[in-house]
ZAFI-972702 format. One record per residue (C-alpha): residue number from 1; residue in three letters; x, y, z. Coordinates in pm, whole numbers, plus 50000, padded with zeros to 5 digits. Example, Ala and Ser with C-alpha at 12.3 -4.5 7.8 and 13.67 -1.06 7.14 Angstrom:
! residues 2
(atom 1,'ala',(51230,49550,50780)) (atom 2,'ser',(51367,49894,50714)) 
***
This chain:
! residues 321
(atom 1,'unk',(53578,44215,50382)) (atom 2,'unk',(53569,44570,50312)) (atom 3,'unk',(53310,44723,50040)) (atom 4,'unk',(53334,45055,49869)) (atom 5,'unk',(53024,45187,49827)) (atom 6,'unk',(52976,45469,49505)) (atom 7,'unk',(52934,45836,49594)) (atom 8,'unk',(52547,45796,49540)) (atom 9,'unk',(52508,45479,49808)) (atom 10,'unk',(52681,45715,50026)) (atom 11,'unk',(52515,46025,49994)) (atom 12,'unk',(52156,45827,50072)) (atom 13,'unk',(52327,45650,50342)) (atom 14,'unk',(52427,46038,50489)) (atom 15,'unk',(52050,46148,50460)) (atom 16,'unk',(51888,45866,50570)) (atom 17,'unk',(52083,45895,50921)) (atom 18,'unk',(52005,46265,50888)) (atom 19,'unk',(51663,46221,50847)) (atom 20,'unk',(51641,45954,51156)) (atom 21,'unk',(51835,46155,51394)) (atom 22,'unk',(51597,46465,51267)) (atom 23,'unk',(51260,46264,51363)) (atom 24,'unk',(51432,46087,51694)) (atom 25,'unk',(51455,46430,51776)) (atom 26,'unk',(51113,46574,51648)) (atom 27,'unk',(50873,46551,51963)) (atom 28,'unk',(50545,46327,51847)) (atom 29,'unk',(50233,46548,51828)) (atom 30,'unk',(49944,46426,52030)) (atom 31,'unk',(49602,46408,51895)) (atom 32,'unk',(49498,46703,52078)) (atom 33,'unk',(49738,46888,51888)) (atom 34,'unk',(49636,46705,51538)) (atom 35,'unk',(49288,46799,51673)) (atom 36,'unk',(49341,47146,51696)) (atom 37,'unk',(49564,47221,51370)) (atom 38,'unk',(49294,47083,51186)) (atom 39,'unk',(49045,47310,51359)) (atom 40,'unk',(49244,47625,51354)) (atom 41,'unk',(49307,47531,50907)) (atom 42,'unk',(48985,47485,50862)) (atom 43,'unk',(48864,47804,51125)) (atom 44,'unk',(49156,48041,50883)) (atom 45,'unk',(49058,47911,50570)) (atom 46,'unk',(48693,47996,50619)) (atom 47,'unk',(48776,48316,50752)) (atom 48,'unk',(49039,48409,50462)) (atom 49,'unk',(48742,48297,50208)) (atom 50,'unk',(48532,48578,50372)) (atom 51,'unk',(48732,48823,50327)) (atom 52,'unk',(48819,48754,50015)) (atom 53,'unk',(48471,48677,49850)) (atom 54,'unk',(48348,49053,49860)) (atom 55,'unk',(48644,49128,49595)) (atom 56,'unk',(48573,48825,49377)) (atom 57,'unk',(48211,48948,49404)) (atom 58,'unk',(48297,49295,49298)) (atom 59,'unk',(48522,49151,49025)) (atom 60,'unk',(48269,48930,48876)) (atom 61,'unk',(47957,49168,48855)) (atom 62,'unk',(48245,49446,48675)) (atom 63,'unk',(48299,49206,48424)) (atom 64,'unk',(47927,49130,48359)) (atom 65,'unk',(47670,49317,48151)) (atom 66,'unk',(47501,49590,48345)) (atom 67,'unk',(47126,49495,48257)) (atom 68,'unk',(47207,49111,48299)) (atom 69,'unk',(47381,49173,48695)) (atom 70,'unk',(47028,49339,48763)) (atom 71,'unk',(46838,49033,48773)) (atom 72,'unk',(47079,48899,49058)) (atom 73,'unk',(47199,48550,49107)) (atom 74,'unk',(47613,48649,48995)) (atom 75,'unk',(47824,48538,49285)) (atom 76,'unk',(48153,48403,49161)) (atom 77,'unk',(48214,48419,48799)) (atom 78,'unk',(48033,48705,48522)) (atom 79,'unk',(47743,48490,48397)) (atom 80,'unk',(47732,48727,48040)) (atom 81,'unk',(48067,48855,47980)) (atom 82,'unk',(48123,49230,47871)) (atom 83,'unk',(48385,49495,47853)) (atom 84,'unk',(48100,49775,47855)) (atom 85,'unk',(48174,49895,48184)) (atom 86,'unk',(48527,49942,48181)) (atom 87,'unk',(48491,50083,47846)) (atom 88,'unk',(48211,50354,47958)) (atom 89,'unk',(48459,50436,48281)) (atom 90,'unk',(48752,50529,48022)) (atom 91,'unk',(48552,50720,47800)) (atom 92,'unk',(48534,50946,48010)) (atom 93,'unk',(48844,51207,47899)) (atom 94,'unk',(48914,51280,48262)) (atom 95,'unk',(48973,50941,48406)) (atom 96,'unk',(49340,50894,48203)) (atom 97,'unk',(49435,51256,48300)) (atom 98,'unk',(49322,51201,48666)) (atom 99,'unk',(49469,50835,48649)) (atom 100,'unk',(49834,51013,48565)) (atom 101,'unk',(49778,51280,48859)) (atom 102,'unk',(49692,50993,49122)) (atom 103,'unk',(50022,50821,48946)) (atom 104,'unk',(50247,51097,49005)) (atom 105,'unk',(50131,51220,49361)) (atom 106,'unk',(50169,50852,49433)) (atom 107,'unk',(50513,50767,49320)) (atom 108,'unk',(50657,51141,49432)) (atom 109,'unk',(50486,51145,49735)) (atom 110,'unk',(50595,50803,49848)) (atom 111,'unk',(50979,50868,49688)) (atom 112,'unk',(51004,51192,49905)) (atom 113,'unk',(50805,51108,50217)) (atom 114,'unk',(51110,50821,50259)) (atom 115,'unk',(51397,51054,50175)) (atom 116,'unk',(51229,51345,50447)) (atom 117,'unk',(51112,51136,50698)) (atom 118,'unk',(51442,50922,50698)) (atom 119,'unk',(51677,51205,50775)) (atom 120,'unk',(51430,51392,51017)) (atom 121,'unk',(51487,50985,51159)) (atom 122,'unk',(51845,51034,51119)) (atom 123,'unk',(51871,51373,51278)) (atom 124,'unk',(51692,51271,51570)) (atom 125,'unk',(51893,50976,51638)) (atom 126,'unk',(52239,51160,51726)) (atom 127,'unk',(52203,51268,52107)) (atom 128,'unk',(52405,51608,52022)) (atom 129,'unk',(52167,51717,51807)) (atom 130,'unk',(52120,52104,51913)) (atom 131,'unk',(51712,52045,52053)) (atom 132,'unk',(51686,51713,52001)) (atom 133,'unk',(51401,51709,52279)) (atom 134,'unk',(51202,51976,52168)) (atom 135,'unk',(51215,51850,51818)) (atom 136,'unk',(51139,51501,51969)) (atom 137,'unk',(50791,51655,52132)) (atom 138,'unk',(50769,51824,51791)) (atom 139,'unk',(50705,51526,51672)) (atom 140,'unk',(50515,51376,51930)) (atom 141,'unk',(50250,51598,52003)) (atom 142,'unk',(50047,51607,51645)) (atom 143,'unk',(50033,51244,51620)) (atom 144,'unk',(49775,51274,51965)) (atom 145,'unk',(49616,51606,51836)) (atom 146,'unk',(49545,51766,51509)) (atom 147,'unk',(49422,52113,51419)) (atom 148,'unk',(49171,52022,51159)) (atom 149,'unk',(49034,52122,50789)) (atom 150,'unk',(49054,52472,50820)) (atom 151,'unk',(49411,52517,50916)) (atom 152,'unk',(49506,52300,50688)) (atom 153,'unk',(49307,52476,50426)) (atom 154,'unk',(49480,52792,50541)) (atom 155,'unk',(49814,52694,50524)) (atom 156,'unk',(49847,52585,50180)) (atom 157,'unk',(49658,52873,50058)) (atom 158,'unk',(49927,53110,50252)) (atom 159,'unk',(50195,52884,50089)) (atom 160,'unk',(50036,52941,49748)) (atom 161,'unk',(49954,52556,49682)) (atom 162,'unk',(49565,52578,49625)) (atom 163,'unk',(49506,52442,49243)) (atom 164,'unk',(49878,52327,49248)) (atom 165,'unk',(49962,51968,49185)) (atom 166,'unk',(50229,51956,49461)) (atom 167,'unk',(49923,52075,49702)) (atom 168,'unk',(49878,51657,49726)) (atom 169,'unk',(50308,51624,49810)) (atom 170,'unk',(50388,51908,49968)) (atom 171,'unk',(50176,51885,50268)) (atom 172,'unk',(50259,51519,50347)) (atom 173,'unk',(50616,51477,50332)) (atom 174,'unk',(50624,51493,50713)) (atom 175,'unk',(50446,51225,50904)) (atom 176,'unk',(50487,51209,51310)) (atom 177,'unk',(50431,50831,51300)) (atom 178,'unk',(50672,50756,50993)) (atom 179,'unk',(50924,50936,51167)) (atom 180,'unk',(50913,50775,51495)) (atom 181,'unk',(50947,50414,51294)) (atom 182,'unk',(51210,50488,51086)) (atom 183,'unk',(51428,50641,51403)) (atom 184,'unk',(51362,50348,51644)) (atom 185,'unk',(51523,50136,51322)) (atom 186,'unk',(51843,50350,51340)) (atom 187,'unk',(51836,50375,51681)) (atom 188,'unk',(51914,49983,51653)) (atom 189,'unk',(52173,49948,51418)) (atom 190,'unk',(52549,49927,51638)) (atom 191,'unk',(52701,50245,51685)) (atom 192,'unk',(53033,50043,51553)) (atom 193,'unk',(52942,50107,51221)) (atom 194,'unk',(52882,50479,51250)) (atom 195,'unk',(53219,50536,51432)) (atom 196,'unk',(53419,50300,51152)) (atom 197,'unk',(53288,50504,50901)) (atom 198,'unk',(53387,50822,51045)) (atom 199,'unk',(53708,50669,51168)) (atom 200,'unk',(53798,50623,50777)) (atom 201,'unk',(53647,50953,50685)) (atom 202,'unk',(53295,50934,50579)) (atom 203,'unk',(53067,51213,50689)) (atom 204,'unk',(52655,51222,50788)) (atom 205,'unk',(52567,51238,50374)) (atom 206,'unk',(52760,50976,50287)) (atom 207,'unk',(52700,50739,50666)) (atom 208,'unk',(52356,50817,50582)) (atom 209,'unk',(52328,50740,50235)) (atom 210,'unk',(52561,50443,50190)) (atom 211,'unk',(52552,50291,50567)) (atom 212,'unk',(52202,50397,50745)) (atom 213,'unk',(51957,50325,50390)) (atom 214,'unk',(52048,49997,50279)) (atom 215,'unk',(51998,49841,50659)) (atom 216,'unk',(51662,50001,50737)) (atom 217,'unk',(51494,49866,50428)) (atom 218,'unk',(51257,49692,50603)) (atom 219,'unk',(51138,50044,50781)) (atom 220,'unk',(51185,50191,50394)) (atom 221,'unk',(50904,49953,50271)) (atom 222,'unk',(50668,50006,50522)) (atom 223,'unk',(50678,50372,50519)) (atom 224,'unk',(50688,50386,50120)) (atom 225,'unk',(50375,50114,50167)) (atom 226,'unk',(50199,50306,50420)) (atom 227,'unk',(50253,50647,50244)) (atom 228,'unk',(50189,50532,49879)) (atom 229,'unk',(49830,50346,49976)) (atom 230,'unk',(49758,50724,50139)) (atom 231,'unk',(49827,50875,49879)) (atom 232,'unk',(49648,50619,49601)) (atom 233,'unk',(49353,50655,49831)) (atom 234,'unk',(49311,50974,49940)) (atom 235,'unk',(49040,51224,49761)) (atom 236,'unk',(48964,51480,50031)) (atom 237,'unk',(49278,51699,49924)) (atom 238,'unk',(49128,51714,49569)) (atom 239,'unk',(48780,51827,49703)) (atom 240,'unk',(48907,52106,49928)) (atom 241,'unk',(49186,52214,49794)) (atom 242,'unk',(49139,52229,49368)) (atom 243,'unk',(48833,52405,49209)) (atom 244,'unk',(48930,52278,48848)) (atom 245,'unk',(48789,51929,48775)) (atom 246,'unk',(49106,51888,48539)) (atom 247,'unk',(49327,51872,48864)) (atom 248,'unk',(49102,51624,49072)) (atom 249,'unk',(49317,51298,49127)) (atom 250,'unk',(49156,50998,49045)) (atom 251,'unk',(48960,50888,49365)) (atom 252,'unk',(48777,51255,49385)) (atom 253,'unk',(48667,51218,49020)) (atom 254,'unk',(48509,50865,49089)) (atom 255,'unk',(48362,50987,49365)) (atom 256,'unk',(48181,51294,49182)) (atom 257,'unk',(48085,51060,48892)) (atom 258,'unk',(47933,50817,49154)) (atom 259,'unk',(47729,51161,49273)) (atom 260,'unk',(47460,51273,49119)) (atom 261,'unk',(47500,51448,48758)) (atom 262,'unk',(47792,51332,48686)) (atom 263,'unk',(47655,50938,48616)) (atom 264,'unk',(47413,51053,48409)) (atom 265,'unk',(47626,51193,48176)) (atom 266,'unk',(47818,50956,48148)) (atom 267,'unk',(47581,50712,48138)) (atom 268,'unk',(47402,50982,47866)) (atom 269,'unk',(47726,50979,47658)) (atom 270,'unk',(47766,50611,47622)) (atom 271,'unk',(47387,50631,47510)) (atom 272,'unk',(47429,50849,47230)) (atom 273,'unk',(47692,50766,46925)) (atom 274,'unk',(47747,51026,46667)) (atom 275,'unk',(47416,51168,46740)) (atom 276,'unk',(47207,50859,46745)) (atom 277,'unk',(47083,50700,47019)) (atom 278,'unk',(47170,50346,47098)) (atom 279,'unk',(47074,50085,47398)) (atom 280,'unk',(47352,50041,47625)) (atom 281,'unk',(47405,49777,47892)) (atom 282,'unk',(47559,49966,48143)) (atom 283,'unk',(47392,50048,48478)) (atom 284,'unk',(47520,50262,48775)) (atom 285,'unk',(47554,49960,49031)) (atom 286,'unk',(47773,49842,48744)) (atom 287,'unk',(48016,50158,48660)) (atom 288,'unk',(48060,50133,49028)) (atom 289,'unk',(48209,49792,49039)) (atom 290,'unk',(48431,49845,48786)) (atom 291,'unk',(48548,50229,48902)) (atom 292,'unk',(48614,50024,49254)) (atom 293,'unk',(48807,49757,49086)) (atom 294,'unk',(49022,50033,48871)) (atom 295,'unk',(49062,50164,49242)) (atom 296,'unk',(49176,49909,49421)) (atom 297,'unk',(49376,49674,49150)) (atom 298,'unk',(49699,49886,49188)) (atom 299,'unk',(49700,49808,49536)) (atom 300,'unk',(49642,49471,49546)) (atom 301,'unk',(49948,49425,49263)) (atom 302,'unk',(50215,49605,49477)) (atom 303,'unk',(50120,49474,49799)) (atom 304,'unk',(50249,49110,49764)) (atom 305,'unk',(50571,49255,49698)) (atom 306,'unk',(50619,49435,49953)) (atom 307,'unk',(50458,49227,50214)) (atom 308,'unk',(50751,49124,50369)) (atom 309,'unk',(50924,49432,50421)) (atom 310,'unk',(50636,49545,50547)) (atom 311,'unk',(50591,49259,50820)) (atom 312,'unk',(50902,49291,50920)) (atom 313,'unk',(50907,49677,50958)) (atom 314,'unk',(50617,49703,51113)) (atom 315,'unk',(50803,49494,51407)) (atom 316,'unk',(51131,49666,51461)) (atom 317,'unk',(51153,49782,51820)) (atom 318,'unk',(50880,49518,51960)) (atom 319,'unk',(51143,49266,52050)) (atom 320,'unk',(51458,49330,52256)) (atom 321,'unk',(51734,49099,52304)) 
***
C-alpha cells in the first residue's frame, strides 16, 4: 500500500535524516573536553570583564556629579546623575573648533593615507618597475630606524607646514608598514586578472582602480583603521608643530586643559554666571572622565564595524596554500 505523504511530512522527514547523519558523524566530546570548554568560558569571560570594567568605570563617574564621585564608592552605575561635566567640557569655545580639526585630519588623513599607500603598494608590486629594489629598501629601512623630533620639526618648517592644518596630513600619508601590507595583498591576487584586463584594454588607472581596490578591502580597512585611530589619537603634532591654541586638534587641547591653568579656568568659568558667583559640582578628577570618554567614544563606535576587515587584513600573507 503506497502513502503519499504532503510536502511538509516530507521536508521533516529530509531534516530529520540530515540531522542524524550530521550527529553519526559529529565525534562525541569527552568530559575532558566538556571540562576544559567550561574552564577556558569561564577563564575569557573573567578576563573580557577586566578589561572592560575600567571603561564602565570611567563612564559611570563622567556621568555623576563631581562633588558626589569624591566621596568614593561609584563602581558601575552614576549614583547622582548629572550632565555638569560634559556641559563644563563644551563650554569651553575651543573644544567644538578643535573637535572639527581632529574630524577633518581624521577623515582626510585616513581617505589619503589609503589612496597613497595603495599605489606606492601597487607600484611596487610590478617586477619591471624601474628601482623596484631600492624603492623596496626605501621602504624598509625607516620602519627599523627613525630620525627623530627635530628632523621632523625641520622638515615641515622647510616645507612651509608649521601652523598649517595639513601639517597633521601631509606628513603621514606615507607609512613603511602600511605599505608593506597593502603590497603583500596584491602580491596575492592571480596575475590572470591583471593580464585579462590588459588583454581587453584596460590600463594601470583603471586595473588599479576597478580590479586591484575592490579585492584588497580587507587590507583597505585595516590601514584606514590603523591610520584613522593615529590620527584621532595623536596630540604631539599639535604641541610641536602649531603655536596658536585655535589650531590645536582635540587631544592637545584636553591635554593642556588637564595641565595646570588651563582647569582652573575652566573650572573658574563654570563658577561664575553673568558676573555672579555660583557653586558648581564639577571637580577636575571629573572633567577628566568625561574629556576621556569624549576621547575615546568615536573609537569605540567605528571599531565594531570594521572589526572584521580588520581581522582579516591583519592576516593576509600569514597563511600559504
Amino acid at each position: 500500500m503506497r502513502v503519499n505523504l504532503s510536502p511538509t511530512h516530507k521536508r521533516t522527514r529530509r531534516s530529520r535524516v540530515f540531522s542524524a547523519s550530521f550527529s553519526a558523524k559529529m565525534p562525541s566530546r569527552s568530559l575532558g573536553e566538556k571540562i576544559f570548554n567550561v574552564f577556558n568560558l569561564i577563564l575569557l569571560s573573567g578576563f573580557a570583564l577586566l578589561c572592560l570594567y575600567p571603561f564602565v568605570y570611567i563612564l559611570a563617574l563622567s556621568f555623576n556629579e563631581g562633588r558626589d564621585a569624591v566621596r568614593g564608592g561609584v563602581f558601575l552605575f552614576p549614583r547622582v546623575f548629572s550632565l555638569e561635566n560634559y556641559t563644563a567640557v563644551f563650554t569651553d569655545s575651543r573644544i567644538v573648533s578643535s573637535f572639527l580639526i581632529s574630524v577633518f585630519r581624521t577623515v582626510m588623513g585616513a581617505f589619503l593615507g589609503v589612496l597613497v599607500n595603495a599605489l606606492f603598494a601597487f607600484a611596487l608590486s610590478k617586477r619591471d618597475l624601474p628601482l623596484r629594489k631600492f624603492l623596496n629598501w626605501f621602504i624598509v629601512i625607516p620602519m627599523y630606524f627613525g630620525a627623530g623630533i627635530i628632523p621632523y620639526y625641520l622638515i615641515c618648517r622647510a616645507l612651509g607646514l608649521i601652523n598649517n592644518i595639513w601639517v597633521y596630513v601631509l606628513p603621514w600619508l606615507s607609512m613603511p608598514f602600511y605599505i608593506m601590507l597593502m603590497r603583500i595583498s596584491i602580491l596575492d591576487l592571480p596575475p590572470s586578472l591583471e593580464e585579462s584586463a590588459k588583454m581587453d584594454g584596460a590600463g594601470y588607472i583603471r586595473i588599479f582602480g576597478q580590479i586591484v581596490l575592490p579585492l584588497i578591502m580587507p587590507s583597505i580597512a585595516t590601514v584606514a583603521l590603523l591610520g584613522g585611530i593615529f590620527h584621532w589619537n595623536d596630540w604631539l603634532d599639535g604641541t610641536i608643530l602649531t603655536s596658536r591654541s585655535d589650531m590645536w586638534p582635540l587631544q592637545t587641547l584636553l591635554l593642556n586643559i588637564l595641565q595646570g591653568a588651563d582647569m582652573a579656568n575652566l573650572l573658574r568659568s563654570r563658577a561664575t554666571y553673568n558676573g555672579i558667583f555660583r557653586r558648581v559640582s564639577v571637580t577636575p578628577e571629573s572633567l577628566k572622565m568625561a574629556m576621556l570618554v569624549i576621547t575615546v567614544l568615536p573609537v569605540f563606535l567605528v571599531y565594531p564595524f570594521a572589526q572584521k576587515y580588520f581581522i582579516r587584513g591583519m592576516m593576509v600573507g600569514s597563511i600559504k596554500e
